[in-house]
Each structure stands twice: as C-alpha cells, then as structure tokens.
N, C-alpha and C positions, 0 to 999 in steps of 0.2 A: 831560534827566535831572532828577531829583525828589528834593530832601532827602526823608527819611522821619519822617511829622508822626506816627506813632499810636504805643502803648505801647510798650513792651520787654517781653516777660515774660519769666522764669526758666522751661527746660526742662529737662527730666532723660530720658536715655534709658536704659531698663533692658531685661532680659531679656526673650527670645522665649520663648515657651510650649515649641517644639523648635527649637532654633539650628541655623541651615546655615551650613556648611563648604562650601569648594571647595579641590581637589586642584590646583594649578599646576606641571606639569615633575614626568617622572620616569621612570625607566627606558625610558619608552615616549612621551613627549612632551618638548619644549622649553616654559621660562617665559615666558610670556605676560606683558605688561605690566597693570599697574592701573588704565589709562586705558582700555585697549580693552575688560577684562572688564567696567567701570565699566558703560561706555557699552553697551555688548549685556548687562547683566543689568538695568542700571534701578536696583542698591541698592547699597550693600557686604555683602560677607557680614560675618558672627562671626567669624570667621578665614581664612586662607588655609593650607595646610597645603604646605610644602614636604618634598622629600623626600632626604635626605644619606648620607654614609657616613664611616666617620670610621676608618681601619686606619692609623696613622702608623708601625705596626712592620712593613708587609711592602713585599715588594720592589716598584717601578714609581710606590709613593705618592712624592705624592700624582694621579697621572695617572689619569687614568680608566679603570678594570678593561677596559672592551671596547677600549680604544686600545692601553693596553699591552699588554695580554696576548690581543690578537685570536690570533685561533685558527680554523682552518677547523674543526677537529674539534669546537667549541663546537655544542648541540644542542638548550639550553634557556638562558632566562635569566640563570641564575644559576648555570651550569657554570664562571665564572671564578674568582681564586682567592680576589677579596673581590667584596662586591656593588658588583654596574656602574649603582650611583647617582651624580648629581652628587657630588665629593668637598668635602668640610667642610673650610674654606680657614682655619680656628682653631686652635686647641688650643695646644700646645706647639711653638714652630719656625712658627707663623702667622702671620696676622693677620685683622683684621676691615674689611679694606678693597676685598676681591674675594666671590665668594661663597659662603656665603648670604645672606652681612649684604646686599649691595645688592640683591636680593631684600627683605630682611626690612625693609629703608628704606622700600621701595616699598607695601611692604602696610602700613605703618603709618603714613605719610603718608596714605592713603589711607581711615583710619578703620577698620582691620580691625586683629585680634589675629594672630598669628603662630604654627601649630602646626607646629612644625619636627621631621619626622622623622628616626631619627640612630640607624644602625644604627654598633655600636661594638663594636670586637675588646673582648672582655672581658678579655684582658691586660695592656688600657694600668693603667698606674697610676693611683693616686692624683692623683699631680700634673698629668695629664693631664687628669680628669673635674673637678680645681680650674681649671684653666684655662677649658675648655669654660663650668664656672658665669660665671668672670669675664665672657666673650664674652658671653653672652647677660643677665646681667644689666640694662642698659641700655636694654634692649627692651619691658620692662612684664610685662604678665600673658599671659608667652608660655609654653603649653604644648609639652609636651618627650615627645616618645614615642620613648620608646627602645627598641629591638632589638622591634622588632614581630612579629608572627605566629610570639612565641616559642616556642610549642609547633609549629609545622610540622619542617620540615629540609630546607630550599632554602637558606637564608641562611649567610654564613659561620659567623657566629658558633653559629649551632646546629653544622656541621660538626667545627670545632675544640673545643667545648664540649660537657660531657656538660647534659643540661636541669636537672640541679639547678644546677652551676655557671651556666646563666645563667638561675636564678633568681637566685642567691644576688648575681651581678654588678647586676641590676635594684637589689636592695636596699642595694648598696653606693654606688651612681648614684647613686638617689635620696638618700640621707642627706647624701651631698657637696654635692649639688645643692643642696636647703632651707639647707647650712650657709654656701654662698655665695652662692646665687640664690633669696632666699627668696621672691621672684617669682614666680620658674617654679612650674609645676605640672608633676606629672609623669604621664604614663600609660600604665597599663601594659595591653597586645592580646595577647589570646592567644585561641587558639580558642573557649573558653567551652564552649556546648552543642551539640557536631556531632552527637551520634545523638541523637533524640528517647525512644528508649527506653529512655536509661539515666538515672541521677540525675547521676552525678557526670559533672565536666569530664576530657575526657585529661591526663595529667600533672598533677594536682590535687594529691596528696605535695608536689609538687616547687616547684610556682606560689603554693600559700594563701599563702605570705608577701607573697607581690608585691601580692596583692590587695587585704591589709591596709593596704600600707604606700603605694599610692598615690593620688595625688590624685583621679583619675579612671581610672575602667576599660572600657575596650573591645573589640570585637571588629570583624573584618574579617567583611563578608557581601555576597555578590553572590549577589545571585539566578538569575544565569546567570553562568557563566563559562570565558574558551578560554585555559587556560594554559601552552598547547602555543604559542600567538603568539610570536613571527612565524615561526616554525620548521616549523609543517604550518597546515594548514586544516580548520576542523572541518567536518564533516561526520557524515551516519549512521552511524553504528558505529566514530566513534570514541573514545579513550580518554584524550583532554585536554581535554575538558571538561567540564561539566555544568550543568544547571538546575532548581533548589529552587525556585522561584517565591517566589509572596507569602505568601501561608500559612505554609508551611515558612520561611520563613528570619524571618518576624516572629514564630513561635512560637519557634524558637531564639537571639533575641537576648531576649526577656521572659526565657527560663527560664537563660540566662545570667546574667542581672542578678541573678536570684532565686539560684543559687546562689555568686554573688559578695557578695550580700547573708547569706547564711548563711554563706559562710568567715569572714565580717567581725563576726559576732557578731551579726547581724541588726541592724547599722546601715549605712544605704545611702549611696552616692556619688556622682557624676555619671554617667550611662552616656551611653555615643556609641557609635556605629558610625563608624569611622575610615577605610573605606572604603568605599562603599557604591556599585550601580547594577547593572546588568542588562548582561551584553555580547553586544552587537547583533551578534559574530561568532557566536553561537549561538543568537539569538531573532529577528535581524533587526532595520531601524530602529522599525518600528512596535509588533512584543510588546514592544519595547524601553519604549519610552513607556508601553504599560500596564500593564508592572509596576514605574516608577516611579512613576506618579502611583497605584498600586493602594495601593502600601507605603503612600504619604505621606497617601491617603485612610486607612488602616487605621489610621494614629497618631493621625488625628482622630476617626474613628470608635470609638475603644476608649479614647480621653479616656487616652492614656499618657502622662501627665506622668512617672514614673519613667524615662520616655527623653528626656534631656538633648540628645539632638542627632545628626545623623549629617555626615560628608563626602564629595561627592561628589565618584567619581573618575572622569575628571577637566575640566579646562576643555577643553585641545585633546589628543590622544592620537592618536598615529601609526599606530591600530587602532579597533576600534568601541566605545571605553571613555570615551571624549570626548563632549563637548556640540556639539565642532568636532573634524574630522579634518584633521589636518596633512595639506595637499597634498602629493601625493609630486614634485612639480615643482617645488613652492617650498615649504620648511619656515616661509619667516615667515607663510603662509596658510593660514587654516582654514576648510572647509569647515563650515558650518553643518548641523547634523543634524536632524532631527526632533524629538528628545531636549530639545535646546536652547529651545526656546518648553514647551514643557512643563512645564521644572525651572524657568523663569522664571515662568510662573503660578503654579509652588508658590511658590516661596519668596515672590512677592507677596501669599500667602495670610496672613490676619491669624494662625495658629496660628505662622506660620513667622516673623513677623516680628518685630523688638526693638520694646516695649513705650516711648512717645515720650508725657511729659504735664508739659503746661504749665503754671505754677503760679502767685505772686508776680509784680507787676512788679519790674521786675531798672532797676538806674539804671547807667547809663556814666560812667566808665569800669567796663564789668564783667569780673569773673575766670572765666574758662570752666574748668572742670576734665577733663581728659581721664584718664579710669582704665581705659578699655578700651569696646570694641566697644559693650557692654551693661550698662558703668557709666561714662555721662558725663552733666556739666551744661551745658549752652549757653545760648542764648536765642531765642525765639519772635517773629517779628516778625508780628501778625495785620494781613491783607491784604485789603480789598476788590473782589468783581470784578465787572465792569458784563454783562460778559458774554466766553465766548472773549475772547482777545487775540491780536492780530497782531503785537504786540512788547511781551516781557517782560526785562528784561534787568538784571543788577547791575553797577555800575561803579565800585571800588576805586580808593582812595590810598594803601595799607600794603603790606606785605609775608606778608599774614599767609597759613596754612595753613588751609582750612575745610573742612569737609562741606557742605554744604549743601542742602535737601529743601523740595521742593513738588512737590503733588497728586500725591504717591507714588513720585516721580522724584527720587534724587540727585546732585548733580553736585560736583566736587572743584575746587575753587582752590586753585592751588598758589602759593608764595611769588612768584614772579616774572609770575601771571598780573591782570591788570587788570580783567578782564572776562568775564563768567559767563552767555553768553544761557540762561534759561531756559524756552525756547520748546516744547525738546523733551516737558517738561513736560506738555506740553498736545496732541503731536501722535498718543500711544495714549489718552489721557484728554480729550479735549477739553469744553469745558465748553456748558451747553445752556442756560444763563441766569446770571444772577445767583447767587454762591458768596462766602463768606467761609473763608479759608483762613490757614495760618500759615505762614510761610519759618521755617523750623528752622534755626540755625548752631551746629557743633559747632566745634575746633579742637584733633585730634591734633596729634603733635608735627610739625615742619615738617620737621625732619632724619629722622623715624623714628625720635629715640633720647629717651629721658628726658634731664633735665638734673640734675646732682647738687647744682649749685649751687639747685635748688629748695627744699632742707629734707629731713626724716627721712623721709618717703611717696616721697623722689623714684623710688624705682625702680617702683612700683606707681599715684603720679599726673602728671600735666604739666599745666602752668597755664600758660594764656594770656590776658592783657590786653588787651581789645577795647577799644580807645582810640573810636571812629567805625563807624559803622554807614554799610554802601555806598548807593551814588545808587540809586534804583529809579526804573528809565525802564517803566512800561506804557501802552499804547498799543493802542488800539479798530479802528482805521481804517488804511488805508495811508498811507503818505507822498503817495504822487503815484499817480495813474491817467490 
C-alpha cells in the first residue's frame, strides 16, 4: 500500500444532457438491491424510482391489495379495491422504519436521488399529505409523483374520483407538499399526446392546473406494450396490447411537452418520460432492443435537450418489462436479458451521462458537498498508469460513505467497508499503454438521510469532511508466478 503523493483537486458533478432513471419493484417485480444493480450497470443512475400506494382509509390497509383481498374472480391488474403496489409504511398511524424509507436509504447511500411513486386515495386529509411531507422531507431532492397515469381509469383513485377531483387533489398535494417539503419536487403523468391528430390533450379542462403547478411534467410511453399480463398472453389478434414503435411514441412525447408548454403560458419545465421501454411480450427479446436503443439514438440524433430524461421500466420484472426476468424458481434471480447490455451501453453514452469536471486544488481536510445525483462536490485524485494493471486497489481507515469512479466504472463504499479493489475497472476497459486518469470521490449521506443538525440547506445539502485520502496499492506484475 502507497500514501498518495500527487494533487487533490476540487470536482463538481452536474447534469446529464438526458438523465436516466431505473424502475426498482413493482407491481410486477420485487426490489432489487443497490449493490447488485451497482455492479451489473457499471454507474449509478439519477434516480431510482420506487413505486407505493398509500389508502389508509380502506379496509385490509395497510396489507397488500393482492394478499388481502385475492380473489380468484380477479382478471386484470388493477381489479382489486386499491392498487396492488407495495404499501406506504408512513403517513398518519406509521412510521419510517419499514418501507419505502429502507429502500430510499439504500438508493441514497448509494449516490442516486429517489423518485418515489405514491398513488393516494384522494380523501385522505390534510393531515395525512402533512405527514407524508414530514417522511419524506429528510431525503434530499426527491421527487414525488403522485397518482400517475391520472387521465387513464385502472387506478383506484381515478375509480372513486371524478377526473377534475383528481386534478384538483394533485393541486392540493402539491401545495402541502412545497409547504412542508420544500425539497421535494412534484410531478405530475398524465397521458399528454395519445392521438397524433388532434391538438389538445384528453382531459385538458380538467388537468391545465396540474400542469402549471408542478415541478416537472411527465408522461408514461412504451412503445410496445401487453397490459393484459399475467392474466392472457399476447398473441395475433389480440386485444391487450399494442405497439407504437419509435417514431410514433417520440413524436407523442415532443408534442406533449409542446402542449404542456403552452398550458403553462409558454414557459417550459423539466419533461421525462416516467416509464419508458418496449415489452418484449409483444416485440420479442431482440425488436426489444432496437427500439430501445432506436428511441435513445433519436434523442441524440434530433439534439432534444427539451427532454429532461426518461425511467426505465424496469430493473428485474416477473414479465418481459425487465433488463432481468425474475426466475420463476427463485424470485431472488434474475435472468439477464438481451435488453440489459444494451441500456448499459446507453447510459455509458456521454449524452446520457452526469457531466463530472475537475477544477481548483482542493487542500485536506476537505468539505464534500453532497446535493443530489447531478449536483455534487467531491475531489479528483489524478493518477498515473504505466500500463494495464494487475492490482488496483484502495485501502481505508474511516468510516466514511463514497462513490467512487475510474475509467468509467463506479464502485460504492460503504461505512463499514475497508477496501475497494478497483480492478473491475479495467476488465471491460482495459488499458493499451500508458494513461493518465482521475479517481473521482463523492460522499452521499451514509444513513441515506440528511442531517438537520447541518445548517439551513440541510434538507437539499450533506456535507462530509474528508479528514485522509485512502492507501493506493497499484501494481504491474503479479505477485508470484
């Protein structure tokens, strides 16, 4: 092991050109941990998007809608009496000890933002969506998408609600929300642009409010999709599903934004796609792939900076909507897909990735600021290499939580680990001579939560004090032959 003789610099990592999201657990898969997505994507994303439900006024909550209330007569998805999402372990009568929070610990230790979806009976009260802010306040710059694909009518909340009433509930959400969690960002999906041939959105009367009033606006788009799962199989000439392709479904999220942008007075917001991908139960594993990479070719190709970013769904999924298929043998394994090496090349694409530049030397003890995915400070260690190496490796004395990146590979220390080989590094990248490079170190929160005892920014920064910079052991040659 090697004290480390060369500079320190101050880095800064900021925004992707288009920021990717991944979908973790949800109706249709189980959470997957932040180590293993880690380690099979190569980065972290911008966020992880979990997905909730949150009915504390009806009967069997808080138990899970398909447990309590299984049913053989059940036929679609969303035939139960609330949505059969993971249930939202907070609010009023909770706490933040079960989940989503140890989910949202995990993605945020891990140097990702947290987009926690949270579908909500619109007749909880007030003090309920007060609550809810309290919970999530402590989390950073976590967006909050509430009652999603609120112009369809599968969801309860559209059931029980006429569509102005949940507009009108989105706007009451969100105002609670900025007044407690002025962190949160809220966003609001609704269908946008489904027929090409008309101007306006469906339910447009009823939605312009939401549009105006939220943080960020989105829509749901799959370019293929079998919403008939698990309940039939698609097939020719059936009538649960369908496929838009590339074309068609990136002409209807532009002309969404455009008229999200004109409800709003012709001032624009962030747009995303909140759920995004191709389902391989009605394209197959391979059209699968090339109308992923065709989409993500056509946002580089048409230079669409007015699209903010998409999520895909999902990591592992118990159907062909996954990067990985949950074995039906063992739910904790996931079949690797085709799909999978694909969306990994994308997002190692420099359009897709957060923007990382090294400045000023930085002097120790230094203050790391952690503000989120695509607004943090850390510090650049610049590295020289003789050629390949056979052992690369960091070797900690602290406790501390990091990021950590070289030659385009991230890896995570976590408070209690000591040692960081960074070998992997090197084994899809290997080097062909002589290279100068920089070890990046960030430091989200250790717990996952902000600290209040930080100061007035606490709930939007985290600051960590880098007292010592770790051993770097590199090495040319083997040990012994």
């Amino acid at each position: 092991m090697d004290e480390y003789q060369g500079k320190v610099l101050s880095a800064h990592m900021g925004k992707a050109k288009c920021s990717v999201d991944l979908g973790d657990g949800s109706e249709r898969g189980e959470y997957v941990n932040q180590d293993y997505i880690l380690h099979k994507m190569g980065r972290p994303h911008r966020a992880i998007n979990l997905m909730y439900c949150y009915y504390p006024l009806d009967n069997g909550w808080p138990g899970r809608a398909s447990v309590v209330h299984a049913s053989p007569d059940v036929s679609f998805a969303w035939d139960y009496p609330y949505d059969d999402y993971f249930t939202y372990g907070g609010g009023i009568g909770g706490n933040t000890e079960g989940e989503p929070f140890t989910c949202m610990r995990d993605v945020r230790r891990h140097g990702q933002d947290v987009i926690l979806t949270l579908t909500i009976d619109p007749h909880v009260s007030d003090e309920h969506l007060i609550q809810i802010a309290k919970d999530l306040r402590p989390f950073g710059r976590l967006m909050l998408r509430i009652n999603h694909e609120a112009t369809g009518n599968w969801f309860s909340f559209n059931k029980r609600c006429t569509y102005q009433e949940v507009a009108d509930f989105f706007v009451r959400a969100h105002k609670i929300i900025k007044e407690h969690a002025p962190n949160v960002s809220t966003i609001i999906c609704i269908g946008g642009i489904e027929d090409l041939s008309k101007e306006e959105m469906d339910r447009e009367a009823e939605f312009a409010q939401t549009v105006r009033v939220a943080d960020i606006w989105s829509v749901d788009k799959y370019m293929a999709l079998h919403w008939g799962w698990p309940y039939d199989v698609a097939e020719h000439g059936g009538n649960t599903h369908k496929c838009d392709g590339v074309e068609k479904t990136y002409e209807m999220t532009r002309r969404s934004f455009e008229r999200f942008k004109f409800l709003n007075g012709g001032q624009a917001k962030p747009m995303v796609i909140s759920e995004f991908n191709a389902d391989g139960d009605v394209t197959g594993p391979y059209e699968q792939v090339e109308m992923i990479k065709g989409f993500c070719n056509k946002i580089k190709e048409e230079n669409a900076l007015w699209f903010s970013g998409f999520t895909f769904y999902q990591f592992r999924d118990r159907g062909r909507l996954g990067l990985e298929i949950e074995d039906p043998n063992n739910p904790d394994v996931g079949v690797e897909q085709p799909a999978l090496a694909a969306y990994k090349e994308i997002i190692h694409d420099e359009w897709f990735m957060p923007e990382i530049k090294t400045g000023e030397e930085a002097i120790l003890p230094a203050t790391l600021r952690w503000g989120g995915s695509e607004d943090a400070d850390g510090v650049a260690l610049p590295l020289h290499f003789e050629k390949n190496p056979v052992f690369c490796e960091l070797y900690f004395e602290d406790d501390s939580n990091l990021m950590i990146e070289l030659n385009g590979k991230w890896f995570y220390k976590s408070p209690k680990a000591k040692f960081v080989d960074l070998m992997p590094a090197f084994f899809e990248k290997p080097l062909d001579g002589e290279k100068d490079m920089t070890l990046k170190i960030f430091a989200p929160p250790a717990t996952g939560e902000n600290d209040p005892v930080q100061g007035g920014d606490w709930d939007v920064n985290y600051y960590y004090k880098l007292e010592k910079l770790p051993k770097i052991r590199i090495r040319y040659e083997a040990v012994e032959l």
